[in-house]
DOLOMI-737315 format. One record per residue (C-alpha): residue in one letter; x, y, z. Coordinates in pm, whole numbers, plus 50000, padded with zeros to 5 digits. Example, Ala and Ser with C-alpha at 12.3 -4.5 7.8 and 13.67 -1.06 7.14 Angstrom:
2
A512304955050780;S513674989450714;
This chain:
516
X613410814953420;X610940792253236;X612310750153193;X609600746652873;X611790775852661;X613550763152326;X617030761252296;X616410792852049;X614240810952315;X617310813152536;X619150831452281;X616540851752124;X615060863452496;X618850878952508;X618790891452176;X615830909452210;X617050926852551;X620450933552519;X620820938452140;X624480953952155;X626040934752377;X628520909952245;X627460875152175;X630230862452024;X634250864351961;X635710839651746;X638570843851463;X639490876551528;X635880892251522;X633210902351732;X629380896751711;X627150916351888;X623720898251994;X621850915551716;X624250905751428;X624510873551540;X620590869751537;X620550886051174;X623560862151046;X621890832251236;X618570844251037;X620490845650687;X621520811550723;X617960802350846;X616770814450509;X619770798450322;X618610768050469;X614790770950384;X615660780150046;X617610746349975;X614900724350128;X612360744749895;X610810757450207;X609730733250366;X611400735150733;X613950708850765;X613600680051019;X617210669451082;X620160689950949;X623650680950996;X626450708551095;X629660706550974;X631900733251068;X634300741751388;X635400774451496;X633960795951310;X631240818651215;X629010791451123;X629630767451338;X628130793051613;X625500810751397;X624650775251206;X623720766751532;X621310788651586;X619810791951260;X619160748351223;X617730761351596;X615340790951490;X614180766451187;X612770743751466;X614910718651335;X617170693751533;X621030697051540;X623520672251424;X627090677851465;X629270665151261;X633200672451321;X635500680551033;X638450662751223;X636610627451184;X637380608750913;X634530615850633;X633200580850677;X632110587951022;X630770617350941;X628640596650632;X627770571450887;X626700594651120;X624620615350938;X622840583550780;X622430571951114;X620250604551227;X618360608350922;X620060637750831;X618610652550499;X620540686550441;X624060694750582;X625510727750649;X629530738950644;X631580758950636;X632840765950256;X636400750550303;X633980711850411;X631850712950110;X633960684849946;X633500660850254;X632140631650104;X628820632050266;X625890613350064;X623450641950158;X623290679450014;X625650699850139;X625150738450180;X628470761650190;X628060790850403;X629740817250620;X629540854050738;X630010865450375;X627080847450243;X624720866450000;X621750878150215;X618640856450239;X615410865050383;X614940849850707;X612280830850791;X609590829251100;X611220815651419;X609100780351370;X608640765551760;X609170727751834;X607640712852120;X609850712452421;X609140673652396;X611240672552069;X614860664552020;X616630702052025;X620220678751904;X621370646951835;X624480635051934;X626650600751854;X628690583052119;X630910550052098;X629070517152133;X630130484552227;X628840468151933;X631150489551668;X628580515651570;X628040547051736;X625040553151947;X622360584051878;X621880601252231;X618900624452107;X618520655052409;X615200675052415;X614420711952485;X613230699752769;X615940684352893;X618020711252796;X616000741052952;X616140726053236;X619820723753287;X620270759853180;X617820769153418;X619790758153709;X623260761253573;X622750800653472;X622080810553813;X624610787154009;X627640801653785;X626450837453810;X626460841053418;X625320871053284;X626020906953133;X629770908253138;X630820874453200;X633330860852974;X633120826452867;X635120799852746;X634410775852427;X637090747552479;X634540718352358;X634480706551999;X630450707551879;X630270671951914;X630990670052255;X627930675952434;X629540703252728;X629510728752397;X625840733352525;X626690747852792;X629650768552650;X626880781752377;X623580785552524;X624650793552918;X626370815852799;X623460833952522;X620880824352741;X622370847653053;X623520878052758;X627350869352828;X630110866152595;X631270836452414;X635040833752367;X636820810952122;X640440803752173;X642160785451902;X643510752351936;X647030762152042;X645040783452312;X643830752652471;X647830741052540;X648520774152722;X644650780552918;X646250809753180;X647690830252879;X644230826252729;X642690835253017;X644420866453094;X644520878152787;X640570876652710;X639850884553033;X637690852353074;X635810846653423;X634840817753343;X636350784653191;X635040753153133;X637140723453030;X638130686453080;X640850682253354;X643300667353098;X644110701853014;X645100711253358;X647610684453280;X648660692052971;X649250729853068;X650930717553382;X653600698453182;X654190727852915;X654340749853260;X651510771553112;X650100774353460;X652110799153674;X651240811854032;X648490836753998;X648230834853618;X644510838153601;X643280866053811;X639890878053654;X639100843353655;X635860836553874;X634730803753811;X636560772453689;X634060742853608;X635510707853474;X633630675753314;X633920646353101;X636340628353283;X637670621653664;X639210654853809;X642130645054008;X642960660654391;X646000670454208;X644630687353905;X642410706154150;X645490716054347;X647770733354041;X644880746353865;X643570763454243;X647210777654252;X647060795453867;X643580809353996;X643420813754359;X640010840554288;X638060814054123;X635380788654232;X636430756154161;X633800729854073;X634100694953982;X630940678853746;X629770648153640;X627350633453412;X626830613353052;X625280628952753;X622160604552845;X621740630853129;X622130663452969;X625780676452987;X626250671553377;X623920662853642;X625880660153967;X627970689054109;X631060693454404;X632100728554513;X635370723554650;X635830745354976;X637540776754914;X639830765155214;X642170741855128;X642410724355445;X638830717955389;X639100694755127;X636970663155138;X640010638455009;X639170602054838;X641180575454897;X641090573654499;X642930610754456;X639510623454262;X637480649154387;X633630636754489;X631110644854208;X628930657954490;X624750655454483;X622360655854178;X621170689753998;X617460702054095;X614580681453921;X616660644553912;X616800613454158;X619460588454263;X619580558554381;X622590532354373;X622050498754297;X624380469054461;X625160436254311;X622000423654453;X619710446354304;X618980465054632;X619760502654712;X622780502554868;X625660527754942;X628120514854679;X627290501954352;X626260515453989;X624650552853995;X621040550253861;X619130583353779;X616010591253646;X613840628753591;X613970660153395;X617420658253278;X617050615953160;X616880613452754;X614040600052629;X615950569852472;X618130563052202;X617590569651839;X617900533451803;X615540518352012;X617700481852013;X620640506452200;X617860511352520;X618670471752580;X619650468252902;X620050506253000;X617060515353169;X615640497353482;X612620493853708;X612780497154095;X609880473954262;X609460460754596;X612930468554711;X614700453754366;X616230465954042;X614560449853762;X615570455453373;X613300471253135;X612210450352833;X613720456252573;X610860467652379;X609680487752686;X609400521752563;X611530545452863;X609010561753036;X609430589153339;X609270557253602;X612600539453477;X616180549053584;X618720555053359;X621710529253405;X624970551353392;X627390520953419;X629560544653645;X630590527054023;X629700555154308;X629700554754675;X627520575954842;X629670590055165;X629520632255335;X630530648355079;X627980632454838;X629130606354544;X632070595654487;X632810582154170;X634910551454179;X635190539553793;X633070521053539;X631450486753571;X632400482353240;X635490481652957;X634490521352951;X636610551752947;X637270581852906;X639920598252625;X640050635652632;X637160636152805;X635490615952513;X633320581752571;X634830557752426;X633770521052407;X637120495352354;X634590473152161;X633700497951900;X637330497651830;X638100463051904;X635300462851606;X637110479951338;X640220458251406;X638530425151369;X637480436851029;X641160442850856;X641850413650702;X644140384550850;X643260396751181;X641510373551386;X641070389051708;X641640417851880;X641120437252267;X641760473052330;X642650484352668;X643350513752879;X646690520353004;X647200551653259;X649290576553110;X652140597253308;X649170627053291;X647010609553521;X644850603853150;X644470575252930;X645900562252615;X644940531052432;X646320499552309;X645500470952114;X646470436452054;X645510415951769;X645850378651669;X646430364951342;X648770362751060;X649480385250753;X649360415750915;X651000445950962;X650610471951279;X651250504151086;X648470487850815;X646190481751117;X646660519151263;X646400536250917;X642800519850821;X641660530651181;X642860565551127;X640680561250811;X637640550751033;X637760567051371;X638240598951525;X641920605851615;X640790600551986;X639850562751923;X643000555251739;X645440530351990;X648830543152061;X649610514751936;X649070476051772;X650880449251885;X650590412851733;X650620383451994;X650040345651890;X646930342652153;X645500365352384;X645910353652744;X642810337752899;X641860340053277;X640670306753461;X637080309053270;X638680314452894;X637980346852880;X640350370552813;X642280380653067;X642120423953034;X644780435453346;X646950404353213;X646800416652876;X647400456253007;X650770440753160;X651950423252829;X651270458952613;X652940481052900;X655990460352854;X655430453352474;X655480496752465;X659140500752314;X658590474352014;X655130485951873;X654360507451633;X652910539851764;X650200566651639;X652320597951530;
């Protein structure tokens, strides 16, 4: 396989050899490789036809589930255009902010999002759409952004993360052949658009001529009756769901037998996830990955050993996130600035972003290594190939590769979702009679993470406070809960104190108000 093919090429090389096959299920029907190519096409001319033919730069996608979400990806794709997701279960503003954000110009949903309240054209479409003619596959440089996707920022406004077909190719290139994807292999699509492991769910699975398999969302509560019943071999997820199907005792001995991989990302995977999701699907290859949409999808890898007794145990209960993929570097910088076996995980090659879409966000996220020492980038320093990407994640590098020991930072992970307290801690501050506010991370019985938030001031009202962030946020962002204190408390240098604060809420639980 080539690393300099478009995201498109992947698809259409499988198109072209294995025309009936089936691309996609999703909603009760089935798309062989060829329809999907000619629906993807349709929409490609739909597309051109509302931008007066001129090919589109950036075009937003607003749809889940469906049809178009899947062939809308494509056709934005075979336009040469770049891909912006924008999820209907965000609240519209996000989406509005979002879009303005990327420069989006035309967005396309599915007929039931047309009214979203977006300040850019909006094109309806689905299967059932009129034929259009569809246009020339147009080719984008492999330099070029292939999507664009937003993550949480500290300051209270999301951050662009644009990903190249370079960066991309590259991935699939390795990740096709480790996973043994191809004709008759059954995939999974468990990750909402915006969540940057859909790439892999999409185009591993096109780019190898396997089958893409949508469950719906009450699917994703009960994974081994999913499993068996669409024959899936392989499944890709975030661990939460091991947890979540553990509790609801959708996991039974030996639940999941044509299973014959099991891959899981976007947030720690526990020794004890591992363990009951090993026992629902003893035939499977179980693989734990890592890596932050700066680094295309995942960029580190851990096989865990199909003996048990094998198992390479942290004193932290997660399982190691193992070495690098092909094509990147390491190295792990101490608190002095020198390599050193524990510290944060800095990488840098084929998979590493070009920078953000703002270029203020590259502040302080790429470094130089010179003469033995880590030095910052400028900030106007454009990121080239020689600078590491900062990943903010702690790792110590031990036998069974990296181990990943938590963030240097106030970040963490909801649902497998990036999520930076400040953003939030943003949004609060800006309801009015509140003067302050801190969101923290409190462990859940799961083994996850749910938030909460306390606020100073007077005048205000926790249900208020949770309602206008349900207005702003994604339901992922929104606390548990808000609970009003006179003073946050301080540690010895007047800051605030976080793990003194984390007690206070814990206890505080059974008097605040709570999301529903």
């Amino acid at each position: 396989m080539s690393p300099d093919r478009t995201l498109y090429e992947w698809f259409a090389r499988s198109a072209l050899l294995r025309p009936a096959a089936t691309a996609l299920e999703v909603d009760g029907r089935s798309f062989t490789y060829a329809e999907l190519e000619d629906l993807s096409g349709r929409l490609a001319g739909r597309l051109a036809e509302a931008t007066g033919g001129a090919a589109p730069g950036r075009v937003g996608l607003l749809a889940a589930r469906t049809a178009t979400a899947y062939a809308g990806y494509l056709a934005v794709q075979r336009l040469g255009a770049v891909v912006v997701p924008l999820n209907p279960a965000f609240p519209d503003g996000r989406n509005a902010a979002i879009a303005a954000a990327a420069g989006v110009g035309l967005v396309l949903a599915q007929p039931d999002l047309a009214d979203a309240g977006l300040s850019v054209p909006v094109l309806a479409a689905d299967a059932r759409t009129p034929p259009a003619e569809a246009p020339p596959v147009h080719r984008p440089r492999t330099t070029d952004p292939a999507y664009i996707l937003f993550t949480s920022g500290s300051t209270g406004t999301p951050k662009g993360v644009p990903v190249t077909h370079r960066n991309v190719s590259a991935y699939l290139d390795h990740v096709i052949d480790r996973y043994e994807l191809g004709t008759g292999s059954r995939v999974s699509q468990t990750f909402d658009l915006t969540f940057d492991l859909s790439v892999f769910d999409l185009f591993a699975t096109w780019g190898s001529g396997a089958t893409l398999v949508v469950p719906g969302r009450a699917d994703l509560m009960a994974p081994a009756r999913f499993v068996s019943r669409e024959r899936i071999t392989h499944w890709f997820s975030v661990p939460s769901v091991i947890s979540l199907a553990a509790r609801l005792r959708g996991l039974p001995a030996g639940g999941m037998p044509t299973l014959r991989w099991s891959l899981f990302c976007g947030e720690p995977l526990t020794v004890a996830q591992a363990d009951a999701w090993r026992a629902a699907a003893p035939g499977s290859v179980l693989e734990n990955l890592y890596g932050p949409t700066e680094l295309t999808l995942s960029c580190a890898q851990y096989r865990l050993p199909a003996d048990r007794s094998a198992w390479w145990e942290p004193a932290n209960g997660t399982v190691p996130i193992g070495e690098l993929h092909p094509g990147l570097e390491q190295l792990v910088v101490g608190e002095d600035g020198a390599a050193a076996e524990e510290g944060e995980l800095c990488v840098r090659g084929v998979q590493r972003f070009p920078g953000y879409l703002d270029p203020r966000d590259n502040e302080g996220r790429f470094l130089r290594y010179e003469n033995g020492r880590a030095h910052p980038a400028g900030a106007a320093e454009l990121p080239d190939e020689a600078l590491w990407y900062r990943t903010g994640d702690r790792v110590r590098a031990g036998e069974a590769g990296l181990v990943h020991l938590g963030r240097l930072d106030h970040q963490v992970k909801v649902r497998g979702y990036r999520v930076e307290p400040g953003e939030i801690e943003a949004a609060l501050r800006d309801q009015a009679g509140v003067l302050d506010a801190v969101v923290v991370a409190v462990e859940s019985p799961d083994g996850g993470h749910t938030l909460e938030a306390a606020c100073t001031g007077s005048g205000t009202e926790p249900s208020v406070l949770l309602a206008a962030l349900r207005d702003r946020l994604p339901a992922y962002m929104v606390p548990a809960s808000v609970t009003l204190l006179e003073a946050l408390p301080l540690n010895a240098n007047g800051k605030v104190d976080r793990r003194a604060l984390r007690r206070v809420l814990v206890s505080a639980r059974s008097g605040s108000v709570r999301t529903p």
